[in-house]
Backbone bond lengths (Angstrom), bond angles and torsions (degrees), N, CA, C in turn:
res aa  C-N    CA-C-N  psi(-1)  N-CA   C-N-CA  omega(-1)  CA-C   N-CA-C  phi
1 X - - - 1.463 - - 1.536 109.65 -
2 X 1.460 109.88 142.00 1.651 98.84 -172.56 1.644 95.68 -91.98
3 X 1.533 101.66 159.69 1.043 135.60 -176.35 1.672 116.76 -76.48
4 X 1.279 142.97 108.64 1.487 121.31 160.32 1.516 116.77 -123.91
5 X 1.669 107.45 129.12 1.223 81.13 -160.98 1.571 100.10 -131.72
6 X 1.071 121.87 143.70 1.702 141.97 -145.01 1.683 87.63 -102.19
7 X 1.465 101.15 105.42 1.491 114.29 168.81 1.302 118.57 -107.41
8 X 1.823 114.78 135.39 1.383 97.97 170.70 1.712 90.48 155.92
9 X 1.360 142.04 -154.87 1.297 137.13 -160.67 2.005 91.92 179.56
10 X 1.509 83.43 152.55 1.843 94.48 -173.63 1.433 120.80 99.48
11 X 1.217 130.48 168.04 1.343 140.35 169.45 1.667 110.05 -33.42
12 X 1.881 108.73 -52.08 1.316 114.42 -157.57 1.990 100.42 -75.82
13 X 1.066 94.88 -9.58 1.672 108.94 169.03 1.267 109.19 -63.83
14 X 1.096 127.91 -67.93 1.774 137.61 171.63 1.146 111.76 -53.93
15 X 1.150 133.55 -35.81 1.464 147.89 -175.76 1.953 104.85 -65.64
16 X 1.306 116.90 -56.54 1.153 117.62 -165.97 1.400 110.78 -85.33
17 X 1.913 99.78 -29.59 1.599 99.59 170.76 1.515 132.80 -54.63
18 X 1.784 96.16 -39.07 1.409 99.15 179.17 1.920 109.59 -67.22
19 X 1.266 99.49 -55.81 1.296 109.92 170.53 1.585 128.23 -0.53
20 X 1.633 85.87 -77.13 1.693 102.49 -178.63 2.050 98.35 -76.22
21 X 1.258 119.19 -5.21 1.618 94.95 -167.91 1.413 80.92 -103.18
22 X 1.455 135.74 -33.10 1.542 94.28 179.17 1.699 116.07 -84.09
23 X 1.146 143.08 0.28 1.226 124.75 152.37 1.551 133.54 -105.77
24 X 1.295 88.46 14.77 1.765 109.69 163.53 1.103 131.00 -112.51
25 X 1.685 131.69 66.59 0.991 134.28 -139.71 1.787 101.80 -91.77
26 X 1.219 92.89 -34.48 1.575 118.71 -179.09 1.641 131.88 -44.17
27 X 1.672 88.44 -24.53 1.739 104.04 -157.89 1.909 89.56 -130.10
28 X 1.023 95.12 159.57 1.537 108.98 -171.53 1.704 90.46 -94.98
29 X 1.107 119.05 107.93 1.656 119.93 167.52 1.396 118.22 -108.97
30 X 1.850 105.57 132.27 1.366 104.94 -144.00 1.804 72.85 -136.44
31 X 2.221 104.15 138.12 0.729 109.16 162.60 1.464 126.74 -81.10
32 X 1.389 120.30 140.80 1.598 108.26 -178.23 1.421 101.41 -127.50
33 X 1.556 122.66 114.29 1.377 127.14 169.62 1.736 130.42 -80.00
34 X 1.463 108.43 86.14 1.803 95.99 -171.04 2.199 97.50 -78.62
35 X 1.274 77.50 135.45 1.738 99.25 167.80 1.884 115.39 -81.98
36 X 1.713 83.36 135.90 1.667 88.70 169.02 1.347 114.76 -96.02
37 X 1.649 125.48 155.68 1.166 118.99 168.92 2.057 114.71 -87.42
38 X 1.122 112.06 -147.98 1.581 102.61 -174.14 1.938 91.42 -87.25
39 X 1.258 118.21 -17.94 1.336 89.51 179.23 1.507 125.22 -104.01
40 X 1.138 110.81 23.46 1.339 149.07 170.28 2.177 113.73 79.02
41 X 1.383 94.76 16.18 1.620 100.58 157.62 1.828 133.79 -54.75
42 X 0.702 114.65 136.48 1.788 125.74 -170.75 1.612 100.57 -70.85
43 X 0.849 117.31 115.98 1.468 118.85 144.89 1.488 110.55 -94.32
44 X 1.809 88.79 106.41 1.478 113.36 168.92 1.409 111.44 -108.04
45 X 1.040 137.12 74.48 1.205 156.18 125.98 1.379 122.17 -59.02
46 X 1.363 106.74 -27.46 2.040 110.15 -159.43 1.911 81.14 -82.68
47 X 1.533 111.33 -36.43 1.676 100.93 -167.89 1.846 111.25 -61.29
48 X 0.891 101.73 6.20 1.583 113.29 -176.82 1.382 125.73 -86.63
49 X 1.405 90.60 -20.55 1.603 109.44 175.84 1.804 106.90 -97.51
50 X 1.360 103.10 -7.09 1.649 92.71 168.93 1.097 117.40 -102.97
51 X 1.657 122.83 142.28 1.226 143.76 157.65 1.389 132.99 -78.60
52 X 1.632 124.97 101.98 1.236 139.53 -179.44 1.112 119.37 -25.39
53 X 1.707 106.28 -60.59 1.361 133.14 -177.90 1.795 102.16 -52.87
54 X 0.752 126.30 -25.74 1.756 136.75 -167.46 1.420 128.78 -95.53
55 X 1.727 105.58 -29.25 1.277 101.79 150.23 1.575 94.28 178.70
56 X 1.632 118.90 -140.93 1.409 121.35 -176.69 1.604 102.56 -146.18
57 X 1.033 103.13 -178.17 1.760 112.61 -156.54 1.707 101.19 -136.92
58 X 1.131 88.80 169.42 1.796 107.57 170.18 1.409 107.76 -172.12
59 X 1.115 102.06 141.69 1.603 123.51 -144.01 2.081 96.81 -117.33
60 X 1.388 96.30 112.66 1.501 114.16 -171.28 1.453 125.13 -106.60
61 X 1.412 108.86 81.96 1.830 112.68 -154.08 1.334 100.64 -128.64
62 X 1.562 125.05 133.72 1.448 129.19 -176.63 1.946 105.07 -72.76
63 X 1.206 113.33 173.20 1.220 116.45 -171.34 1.739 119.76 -78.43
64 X 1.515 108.72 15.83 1.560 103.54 -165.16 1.502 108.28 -84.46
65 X 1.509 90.61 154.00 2.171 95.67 -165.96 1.345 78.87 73.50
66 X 1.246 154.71 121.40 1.282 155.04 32.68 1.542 90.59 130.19
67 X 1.501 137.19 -15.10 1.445 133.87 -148.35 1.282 130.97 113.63
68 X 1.937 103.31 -22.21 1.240 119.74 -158.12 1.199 92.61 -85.76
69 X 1.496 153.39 -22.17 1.627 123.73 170.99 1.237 96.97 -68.53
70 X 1.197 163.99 -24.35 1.315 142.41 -159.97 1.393 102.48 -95.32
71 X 1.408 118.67 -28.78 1.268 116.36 154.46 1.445 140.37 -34.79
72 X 1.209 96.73 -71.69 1.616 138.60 151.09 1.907 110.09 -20.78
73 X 1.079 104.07 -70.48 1.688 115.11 178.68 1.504 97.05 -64.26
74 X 1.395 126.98 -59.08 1.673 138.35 -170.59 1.518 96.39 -60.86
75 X 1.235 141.75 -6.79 1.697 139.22 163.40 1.867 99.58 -91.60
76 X 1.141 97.77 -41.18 1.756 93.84 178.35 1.421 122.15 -57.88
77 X 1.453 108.68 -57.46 1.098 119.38 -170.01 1.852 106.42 -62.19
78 X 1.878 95.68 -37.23 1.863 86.00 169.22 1.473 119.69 -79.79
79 X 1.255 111.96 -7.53 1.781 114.00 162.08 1.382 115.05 -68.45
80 X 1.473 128.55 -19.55 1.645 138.03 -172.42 1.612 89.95 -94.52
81 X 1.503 139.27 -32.90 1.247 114.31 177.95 1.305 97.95 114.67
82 X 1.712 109.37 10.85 1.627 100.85 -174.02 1.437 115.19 -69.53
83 X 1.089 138.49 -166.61 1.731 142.55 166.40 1.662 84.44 -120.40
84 X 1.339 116.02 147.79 1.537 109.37 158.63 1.336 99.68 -148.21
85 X 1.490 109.75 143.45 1.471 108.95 -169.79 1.730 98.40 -154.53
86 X 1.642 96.97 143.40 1.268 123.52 -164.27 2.287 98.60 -40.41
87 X 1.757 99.36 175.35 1.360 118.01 177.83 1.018 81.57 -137.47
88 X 1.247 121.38 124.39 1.287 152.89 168.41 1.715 101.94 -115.87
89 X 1.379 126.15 105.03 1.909 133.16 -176.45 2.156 82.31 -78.51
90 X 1.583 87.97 131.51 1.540 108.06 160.41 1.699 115.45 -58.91
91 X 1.766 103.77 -26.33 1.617 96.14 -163.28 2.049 94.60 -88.34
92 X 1.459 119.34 -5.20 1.616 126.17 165.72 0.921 125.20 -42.72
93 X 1.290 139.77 102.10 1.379 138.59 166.80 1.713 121.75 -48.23
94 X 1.102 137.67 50.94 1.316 152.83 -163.60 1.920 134.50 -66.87
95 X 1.465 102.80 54.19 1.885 87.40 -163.56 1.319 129.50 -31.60
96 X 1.378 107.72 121.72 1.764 109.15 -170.47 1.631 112.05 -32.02
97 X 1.385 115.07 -43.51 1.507 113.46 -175.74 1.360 119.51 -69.36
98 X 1.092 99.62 -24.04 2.212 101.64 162.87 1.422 130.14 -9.60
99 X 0.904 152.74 80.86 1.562 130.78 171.79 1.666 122.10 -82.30
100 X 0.797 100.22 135.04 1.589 99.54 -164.19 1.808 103.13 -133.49
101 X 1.110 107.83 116.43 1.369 124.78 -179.93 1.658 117.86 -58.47
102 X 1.439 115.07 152.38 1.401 128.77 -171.74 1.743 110.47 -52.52
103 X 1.313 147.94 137.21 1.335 170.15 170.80 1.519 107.03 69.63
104 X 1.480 116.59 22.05 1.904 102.90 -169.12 1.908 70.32 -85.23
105 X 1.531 72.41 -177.05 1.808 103.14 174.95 1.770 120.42 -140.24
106 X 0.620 107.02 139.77 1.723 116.66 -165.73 1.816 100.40 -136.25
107 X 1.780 80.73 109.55 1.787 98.89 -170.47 1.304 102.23 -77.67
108 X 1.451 107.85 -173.76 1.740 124.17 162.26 1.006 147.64 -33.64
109 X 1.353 136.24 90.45 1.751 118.56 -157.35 1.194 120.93 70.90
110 X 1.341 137.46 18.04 1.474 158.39 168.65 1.659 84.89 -61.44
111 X 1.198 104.11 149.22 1.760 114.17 170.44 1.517 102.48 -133.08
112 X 1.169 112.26 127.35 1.594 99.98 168.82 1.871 120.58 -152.29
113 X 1.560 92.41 111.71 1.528 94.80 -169.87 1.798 136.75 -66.41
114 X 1.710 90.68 158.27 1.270 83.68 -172.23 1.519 145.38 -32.24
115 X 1.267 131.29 174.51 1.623 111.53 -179.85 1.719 135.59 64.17
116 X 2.036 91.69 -7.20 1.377 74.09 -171.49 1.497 119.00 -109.37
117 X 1.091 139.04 -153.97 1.482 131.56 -179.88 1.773 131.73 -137.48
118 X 0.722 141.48 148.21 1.800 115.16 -162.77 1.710 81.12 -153.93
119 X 1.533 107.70 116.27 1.209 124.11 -174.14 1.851 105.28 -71.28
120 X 1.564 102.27 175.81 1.638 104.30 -176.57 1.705 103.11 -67.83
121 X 1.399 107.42 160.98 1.085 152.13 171.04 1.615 98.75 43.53
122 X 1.428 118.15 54.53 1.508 122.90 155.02 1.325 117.27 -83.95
123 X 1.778 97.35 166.43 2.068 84.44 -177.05 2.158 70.53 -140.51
124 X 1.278 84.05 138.41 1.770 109.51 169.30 1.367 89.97 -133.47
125 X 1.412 91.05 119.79 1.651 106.83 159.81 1.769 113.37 -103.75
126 X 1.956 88.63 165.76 1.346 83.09 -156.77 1.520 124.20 -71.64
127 X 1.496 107.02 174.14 1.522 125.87 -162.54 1.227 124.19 51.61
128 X 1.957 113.05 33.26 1.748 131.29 165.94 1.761 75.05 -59.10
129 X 1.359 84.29 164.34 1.830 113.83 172.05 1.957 106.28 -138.99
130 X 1.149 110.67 95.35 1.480 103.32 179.16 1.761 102.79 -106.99
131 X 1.186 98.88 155.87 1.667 104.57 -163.66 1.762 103.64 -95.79
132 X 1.403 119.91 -145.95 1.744 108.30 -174.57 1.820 83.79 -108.88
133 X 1.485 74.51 176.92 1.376 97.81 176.19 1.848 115.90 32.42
134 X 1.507 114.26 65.07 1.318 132.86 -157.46 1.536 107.22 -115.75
135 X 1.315 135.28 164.26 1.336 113.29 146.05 1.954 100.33 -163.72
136 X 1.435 98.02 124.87 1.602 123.42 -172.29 1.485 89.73 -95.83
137 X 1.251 133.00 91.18 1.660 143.58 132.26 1.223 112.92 7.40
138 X 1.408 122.62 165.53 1.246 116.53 -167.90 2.091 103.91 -99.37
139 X 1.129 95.26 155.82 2.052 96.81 178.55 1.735 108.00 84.96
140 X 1.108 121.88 0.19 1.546 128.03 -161.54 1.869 83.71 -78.39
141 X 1.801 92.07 163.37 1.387 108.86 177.82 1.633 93.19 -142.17
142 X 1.461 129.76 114.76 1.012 131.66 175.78 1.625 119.07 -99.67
143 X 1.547 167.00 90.77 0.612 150.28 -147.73 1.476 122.73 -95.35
144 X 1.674 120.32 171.52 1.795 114.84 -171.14 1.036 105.30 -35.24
145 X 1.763 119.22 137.97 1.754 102.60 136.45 1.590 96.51 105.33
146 X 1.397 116.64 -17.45 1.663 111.59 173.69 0.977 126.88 -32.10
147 X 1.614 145.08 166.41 1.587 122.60 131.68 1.371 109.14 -132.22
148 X 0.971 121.89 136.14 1.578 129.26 166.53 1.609 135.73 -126.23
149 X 0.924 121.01 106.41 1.684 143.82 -155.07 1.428 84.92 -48.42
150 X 1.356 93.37 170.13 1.380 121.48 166.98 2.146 103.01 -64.32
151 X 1.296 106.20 170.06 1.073 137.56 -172.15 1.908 97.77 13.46
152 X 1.133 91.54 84.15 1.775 91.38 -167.66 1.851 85.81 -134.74
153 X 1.268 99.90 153.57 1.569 101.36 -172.16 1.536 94.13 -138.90
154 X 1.579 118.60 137.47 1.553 119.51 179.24 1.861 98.16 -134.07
155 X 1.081 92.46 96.99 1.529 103.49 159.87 1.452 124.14 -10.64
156 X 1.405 114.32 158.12 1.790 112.66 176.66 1.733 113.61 -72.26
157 X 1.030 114.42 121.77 1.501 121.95 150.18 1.528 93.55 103.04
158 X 1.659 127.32 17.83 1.279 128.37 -174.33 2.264 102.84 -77.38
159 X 1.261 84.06 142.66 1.825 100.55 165.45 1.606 102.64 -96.69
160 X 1.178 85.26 123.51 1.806 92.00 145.19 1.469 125.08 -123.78
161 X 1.261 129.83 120.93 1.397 125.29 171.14 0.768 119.43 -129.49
162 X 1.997 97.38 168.21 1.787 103.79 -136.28 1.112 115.88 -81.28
163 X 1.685 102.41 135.50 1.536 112.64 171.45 1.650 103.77 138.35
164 X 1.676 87.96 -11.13 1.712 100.65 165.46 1.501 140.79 -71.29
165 X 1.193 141.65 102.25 1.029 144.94 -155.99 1.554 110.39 -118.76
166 X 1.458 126.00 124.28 1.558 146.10 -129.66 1.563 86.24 -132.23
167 X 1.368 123.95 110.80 1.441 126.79 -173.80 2.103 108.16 -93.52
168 X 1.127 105.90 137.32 1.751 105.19 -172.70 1.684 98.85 -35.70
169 X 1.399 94.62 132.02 1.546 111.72 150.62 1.290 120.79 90.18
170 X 1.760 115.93 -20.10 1.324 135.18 162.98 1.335 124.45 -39.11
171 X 1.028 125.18 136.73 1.875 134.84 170.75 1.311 133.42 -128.91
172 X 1.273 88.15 113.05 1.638 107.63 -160.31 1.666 123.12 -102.40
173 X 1.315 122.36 109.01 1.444 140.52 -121.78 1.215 91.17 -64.70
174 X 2.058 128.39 -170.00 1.465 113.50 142.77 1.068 117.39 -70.50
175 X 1.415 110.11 -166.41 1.687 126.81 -157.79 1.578 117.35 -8.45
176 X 1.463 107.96 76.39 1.611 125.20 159.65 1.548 111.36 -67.24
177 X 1.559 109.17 179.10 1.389 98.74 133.49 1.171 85.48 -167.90
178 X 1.686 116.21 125.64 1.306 119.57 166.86 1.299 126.94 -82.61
179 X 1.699 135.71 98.51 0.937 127.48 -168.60 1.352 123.47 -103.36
180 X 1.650 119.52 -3.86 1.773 119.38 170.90 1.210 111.54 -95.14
181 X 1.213 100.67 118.93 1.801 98.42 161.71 1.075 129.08 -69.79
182 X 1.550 114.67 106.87 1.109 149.38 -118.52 1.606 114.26 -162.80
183 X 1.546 124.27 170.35 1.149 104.64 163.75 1.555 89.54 -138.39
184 X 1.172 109.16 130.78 1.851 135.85 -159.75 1.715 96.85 -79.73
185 X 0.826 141.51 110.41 1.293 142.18 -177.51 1.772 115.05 -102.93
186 X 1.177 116.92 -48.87 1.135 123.04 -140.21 1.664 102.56 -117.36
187 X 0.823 133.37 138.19 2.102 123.92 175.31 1.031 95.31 -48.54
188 X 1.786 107.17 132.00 1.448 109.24 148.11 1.328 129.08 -117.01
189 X 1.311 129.00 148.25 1.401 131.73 -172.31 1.279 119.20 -46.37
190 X 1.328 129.42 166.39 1.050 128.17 153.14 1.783 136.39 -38.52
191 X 1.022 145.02 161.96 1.434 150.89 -166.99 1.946 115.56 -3.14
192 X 1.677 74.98 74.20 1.762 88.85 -154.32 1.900 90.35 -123.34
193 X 1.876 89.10 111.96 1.695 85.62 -165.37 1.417 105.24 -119.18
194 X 1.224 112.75 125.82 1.594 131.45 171.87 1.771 101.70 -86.05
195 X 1.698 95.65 127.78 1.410 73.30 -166.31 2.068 79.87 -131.40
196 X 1.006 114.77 174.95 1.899 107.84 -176.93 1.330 96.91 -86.28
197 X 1.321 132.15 -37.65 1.449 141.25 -169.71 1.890 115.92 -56.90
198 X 1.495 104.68 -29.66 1.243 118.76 177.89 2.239 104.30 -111.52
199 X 1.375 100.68 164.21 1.137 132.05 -179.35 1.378 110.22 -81.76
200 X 1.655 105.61 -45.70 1.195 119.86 -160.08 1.190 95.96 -122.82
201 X 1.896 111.89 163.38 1.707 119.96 -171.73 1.469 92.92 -95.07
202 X 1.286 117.48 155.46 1.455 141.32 -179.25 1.236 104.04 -104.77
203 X 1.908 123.30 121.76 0.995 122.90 -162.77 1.729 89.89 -129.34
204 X 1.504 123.27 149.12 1.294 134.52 -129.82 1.636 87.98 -134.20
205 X 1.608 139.10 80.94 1.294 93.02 -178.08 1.515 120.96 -103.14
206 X 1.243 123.26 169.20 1.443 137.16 179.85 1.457 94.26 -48.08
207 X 1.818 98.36 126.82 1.390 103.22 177.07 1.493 103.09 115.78
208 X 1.468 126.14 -61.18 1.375 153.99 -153.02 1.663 98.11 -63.01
C-alpha cells in the first residue's frame, strides 16, 4: 500500500491529516511532525527518513511570514525527491476545467467556478466561494466563508480572512492580506495589509 505522508506542524497539520485519511482509505497516511528551532527554521532531518520510491507527501503549514514557511518546507520536501500533489475534499464543488496546482488543498463545500485556476501550494478552506474565470496565485491562504467573484485575480502569497468578500473583476496585488470583513471593490496594490487592529490599510512600499 503506498504511503502518503502529511508533513508540517500546527493546527493546519491536523487539519490536512485528517482530511486526506478520511477520504484516503486506500493509502497508509502517516503524520509527520517537522520541529522549529527558536528562530523559527525547519529541522528537516525527519524528511530523510522518507522514501520517494514508497509514496508522496503534502506539506501542511499555516500562513505565517506571508506563506513563505510553507513554501520554504514545500522546496525541501522537493529537494528530498518527494512528489507532492494537490487535496482536492470529495464534498468540493470543483469545475472539471479547474487547474489546481501541486500541494494546495481545497476544503469542504468550497465551490469553485469554471475557467478558473488556483496556483501551487494554496490552502482554501472550506465553504471559500470562487466565481468563473478566477485565478488564486500560487502560496495564497484563503480562509472559511470567503467569496470571490468571477474574473477576480489574487496575487502570490495573498491572505484572505474570513468575512472577506472579492467583488467581480478586481485585482488583488502579491502579498496582501485582507483582514476586514468587508467587501473589496476596487484593485489593490501590492503588499497592501488590512489588518482589524488598525482603522486604516497598511501600505508596503517597494524598497521598504
Amino acid at each position: 500500500m503506498k504511503y502518503r505522508w502529511i508533513v508540517g506542524c500546527g493546527d493546519f497539520l491536523d487539519t490536512a491529516f485528517h482530511a486526506w485519511k478520511q477520504f484516503r482509505p486506500d493509502e497508509l497516511i502517516k503524520r509527520v511532525e517537522v520541529r522549529q528551532n527558536a528562530d523559527y527554521a525547519f529541522d528537516c532531518s525527519v524528511l530523510d527518513t522518507l522514501d520517494p520510491a514508497k509514496g508522496s507527501a503534502f506539506i501542511a503549514f499555516n500562513e505565517r511570514f506571508g506563506n513563505f514557511k510553507r513554501l520554504e518546507l514545500m522546496q525541501a520536501a522537493i529537494d528530498h525527491g518527494l512528489n507532492l500533489e494537490p487535496f482536492i475534499s470529495p464534498m468540493a464543488n470543483v469545475a472539471t476545467d479547474v487547474a489546481i496546482g501541486p500541494n494546495s488543498f481545497i476544503g469542504h463545500h468550497a465551490c469553485i467556478g469554471h475557467g478558473s485556476r488556483i496556483g501551487f501550494n494554496t490552502v482554501i478552506h472550506n465553504s471559500v466561494q470562487i466565481g468563473i474565470h478566477s485565478t488564486i496565485n500560487a502560496s495564497c491562504w484563503i480562509e472559511s466563508g470567503v467569496q470571490v467573484g468571477d474574473n477576480v485575480e489574487i496575487g502570490a502569497h495573498g491572505i484572505l480572512r474570513m468575512g472577506a468578500m472579492i467583488k467581480k473583476g478586481t485585482t488583488v496585488g502579491d502579498g496582501c492580506e485582507l483582514g476586514w470583513p468587508r467587501l473589496y471593490h476596487e484593485d489593490i496594490p501590492s503588499k497592501t495589509v488590512f489588518d482589524l487592529r488598525y482603522d486604516e490599510p497598511i501600505y508596503v512600499y517597494p524598497g521598504t
